[in-house]
C-alpha positions, -999 to +999 in steps of 0.1 A: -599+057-492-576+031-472-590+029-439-568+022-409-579-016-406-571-022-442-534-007-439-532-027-398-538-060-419-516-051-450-484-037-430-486-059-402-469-051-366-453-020-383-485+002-390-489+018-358-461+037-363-463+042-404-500+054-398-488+087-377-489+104-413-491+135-398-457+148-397-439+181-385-435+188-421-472+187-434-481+215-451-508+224-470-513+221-508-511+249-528-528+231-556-571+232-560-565+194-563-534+172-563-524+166-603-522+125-620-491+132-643-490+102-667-455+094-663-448+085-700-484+073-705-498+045-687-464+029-687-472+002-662-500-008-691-485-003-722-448+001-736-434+034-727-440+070-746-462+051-778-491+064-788-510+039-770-497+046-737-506+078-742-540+065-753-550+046-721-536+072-700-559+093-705-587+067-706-576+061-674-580+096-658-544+112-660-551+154-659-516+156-679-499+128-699-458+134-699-436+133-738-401+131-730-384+150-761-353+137-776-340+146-811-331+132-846-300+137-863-320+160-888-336+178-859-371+171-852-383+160-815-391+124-810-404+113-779-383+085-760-369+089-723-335+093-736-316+094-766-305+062-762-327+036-780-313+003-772-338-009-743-370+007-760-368-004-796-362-035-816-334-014-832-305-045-822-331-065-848-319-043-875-287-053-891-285-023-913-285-006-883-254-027-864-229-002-872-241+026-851-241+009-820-213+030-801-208+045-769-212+082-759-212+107-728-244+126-722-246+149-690-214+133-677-221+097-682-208+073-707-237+050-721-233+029-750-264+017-774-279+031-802-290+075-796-315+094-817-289+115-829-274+086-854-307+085-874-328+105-894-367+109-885-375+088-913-350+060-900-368+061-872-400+054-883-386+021-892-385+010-856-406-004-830-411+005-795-410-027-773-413-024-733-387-012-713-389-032-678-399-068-698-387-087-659-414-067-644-439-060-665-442-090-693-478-085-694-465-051-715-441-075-742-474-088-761-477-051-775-438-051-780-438-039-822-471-027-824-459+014-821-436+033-842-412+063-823-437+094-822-429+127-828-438+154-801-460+169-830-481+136-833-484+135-795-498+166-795-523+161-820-530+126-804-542+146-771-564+171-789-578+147-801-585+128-776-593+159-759-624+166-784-637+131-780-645+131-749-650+166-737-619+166-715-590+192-718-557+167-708-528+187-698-492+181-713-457+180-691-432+176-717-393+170-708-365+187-731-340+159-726-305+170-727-305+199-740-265+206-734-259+176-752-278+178-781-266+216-785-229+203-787-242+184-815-252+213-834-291+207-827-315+232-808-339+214-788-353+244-770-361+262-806-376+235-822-395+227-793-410+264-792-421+260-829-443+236-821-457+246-796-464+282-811-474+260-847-503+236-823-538+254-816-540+231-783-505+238-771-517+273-771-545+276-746-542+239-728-526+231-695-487+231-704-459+226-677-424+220-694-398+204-677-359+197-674-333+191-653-310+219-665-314+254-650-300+273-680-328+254-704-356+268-682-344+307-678-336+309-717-375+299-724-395+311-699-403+342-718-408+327-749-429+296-734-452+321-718-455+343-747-475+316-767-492+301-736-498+326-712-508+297-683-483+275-690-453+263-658-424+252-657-408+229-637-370+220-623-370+185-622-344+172-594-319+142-597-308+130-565-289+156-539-256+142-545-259+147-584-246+179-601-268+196-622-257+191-657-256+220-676-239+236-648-211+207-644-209+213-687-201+245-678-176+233-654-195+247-619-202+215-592-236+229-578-258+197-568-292+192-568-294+193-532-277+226-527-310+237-549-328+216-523-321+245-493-340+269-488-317+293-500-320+277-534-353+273-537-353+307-535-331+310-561-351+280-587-382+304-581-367+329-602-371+313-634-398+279-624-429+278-614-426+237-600-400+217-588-399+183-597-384+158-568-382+121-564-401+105-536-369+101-521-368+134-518-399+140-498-395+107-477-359+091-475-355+055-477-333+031-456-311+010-465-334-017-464-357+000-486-380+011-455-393+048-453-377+069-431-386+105-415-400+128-441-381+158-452-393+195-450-392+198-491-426+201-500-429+227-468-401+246-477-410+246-515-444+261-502-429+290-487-413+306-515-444+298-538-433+268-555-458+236-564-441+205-557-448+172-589-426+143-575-421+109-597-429+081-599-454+064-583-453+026-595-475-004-584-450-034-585-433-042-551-403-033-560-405+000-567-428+006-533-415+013-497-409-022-476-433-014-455-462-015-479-449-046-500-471-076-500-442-106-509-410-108-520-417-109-554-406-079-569-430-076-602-462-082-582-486-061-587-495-040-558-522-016-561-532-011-523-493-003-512-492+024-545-524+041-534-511+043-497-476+054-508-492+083-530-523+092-500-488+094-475-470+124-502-505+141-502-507+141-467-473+165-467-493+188-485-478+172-527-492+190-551-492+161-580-472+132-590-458+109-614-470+076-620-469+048-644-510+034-631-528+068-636-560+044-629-546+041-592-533+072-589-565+084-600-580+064-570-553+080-547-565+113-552-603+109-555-603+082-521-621+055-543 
């Protein structure tokens, strides 16, 4: 645990005030103990969503490890943080692949690259995954081409796997990536998604919490989802409260994640979730400079109407951190201390699990070590 004369001589003049963690908003967690979400594996380690992210993630101490589920052009789920493939593979290394670079609007946003739904499984296959952040983390570019794409399927049977080696049962959080869009495609994310985990032995009786940012994906599966894994959660995950929630904008409605925020409509997201999945924004805002401000009364008011609060994404480089807890100007420096403090702050408002990309420190965050 960070002791107070640690964080006086890391934060400087500032930490008298940053140490009154106790805020009128604390409230206690509803959790036994606060989760480690592997935010796409040990990300900060080893390329994003690769088998070997996965791999050290769990090493590491993650209780869940996080498959974000995107889908091929002939329908099967492939894990990737979107279905746009340009930053994550070498696929602009593959000429016979040049003529699919195009651009596209998914949940309301044009993006141009290369998307999973242009290619085949098999096509896929032939790519590698190659770090997303290289300006940050470089130390992750000497494993760039050493993982194909997986499939949700081979995650899963990565985990119980790992799960029988070492006598630990890891949790999954999987995300159905836009699901709207892919089902104006002609593709059914939320079916193919149940078949596996109805066809998967472990995705039957381990920890499961399933994710997504669209309201309508969450009511049409709860039943089903519970049906083959009578424990499982699931979670509305929350973009920022100015953005709309996108299956709701497709269906030409303008309701924003922050009107979900209230707690009128956490009342509401209750209905049909179990979780709700915030930034740390959310929980405490951030100047303009960066600093934290005032913490909000999310997790509290989340509490209240029974909901377990998982924020993202606890990262150890400066410049993903809170000014007050970075250590130089240098915005890929590692900081473990300031990501430990930022995650032992959350828990202090009562957080019930987080995101991070350094499941080792979050690991450390939790257990004070």
């Amino acid at each position: 645990m960070l002791t107070r004369r640690y964080m006086l001589g890391l934060l400087g003049g500032g930490a008298p005030a940053l140490l009154n963690w106790r805020s009128a908003y604390a409230s206690p967690s509803l959790a036994p103990k606060p989760l480690v979400l592997a935010h796409r594996g040990a990300s900060a380690w080893r390329p994003e969503h690769t088998l070997g992210a996965y791999a050290k993630a769990m090493v590491d101490g993650a209780d869940y490890i996080e498959p974000d589920l995107a889908m091929s052009k002939d329908g099967h789920l492939v894990v990737r943080h979107e279905s746009n493939i340009a930053d994550t593979t070498d696929v602009a290394s593959h000429p016979e692949f040049a003529n699919r670079y195009r651009s596209c609007v998914i949940d309301g946003e044009t993006q141009t690259g290369w998307f999973t739904t242009d290619f085949t499984l098999a096509e896929l296959k032939t790519l590698r995954a190659r770090e997303r952040l290289p300006s940050i983390r470089a130390h992750n570019t000497r494993y760039d081409g050493w993982f194909e794409i997986p499939t949700f399927d081979e995650v899963i049977d990565a985990v119980a796997a790992q799960s029988s080696a070492c006598g630990k049962v890891f949790g999954l959080i999987p995300e159905i990536k836009h699901s709207t869009h892919f089902q104006q495609l002609g593709l059914n994310p939320e079916t193919v998604f149940l078949n596996s985990i109805a066809r998967h032995r472990y995705t039957q009786y381990a920890p499961l919490e399933v994710q997504s940012f669209e309201v309508g994906t969450l009511k049409r599966i709860r039943a089903s989802v519970l049906a083959i894994n009578s424990q499982a959660r699931l979670m509305l995950l929350m973009g920022e409260r100015a953005d709309k929630v996108p299956d709701l904008l497709a269906a030409g409605k303008t309701m924003t994640f922050g009107e979900l925020m209230t707690p009128e409509g956490l009342k509401e997201i209750k209905q049909y979730a179990d979780v709700i999945g915030p930034s740390h924004t959310d929980l405490i805002a951030r100047t303009a400079d960066g600093s934290w401000g005032a913490p909000t009364s999310l997790i509290e008011d989340a509490h209240k109407v029974g909901l377990l609060v998982h924020s993202y994404t606890a990262r150890p480089e400066n410049t993903f951190l809170p000014r007050q807890l970075r250590t130089s100007g240098v915005p890929a420096e590692r900081n473990p201390a300031g990501m430990i403090a930022e995650v032992q702050r959350y828990l202090t408002l009562g957080l019930d699990g987080f995101f991070t990309d350094d499941p080792a420190l979050g690991r450390k965050a939790v257990d004070g070590v």
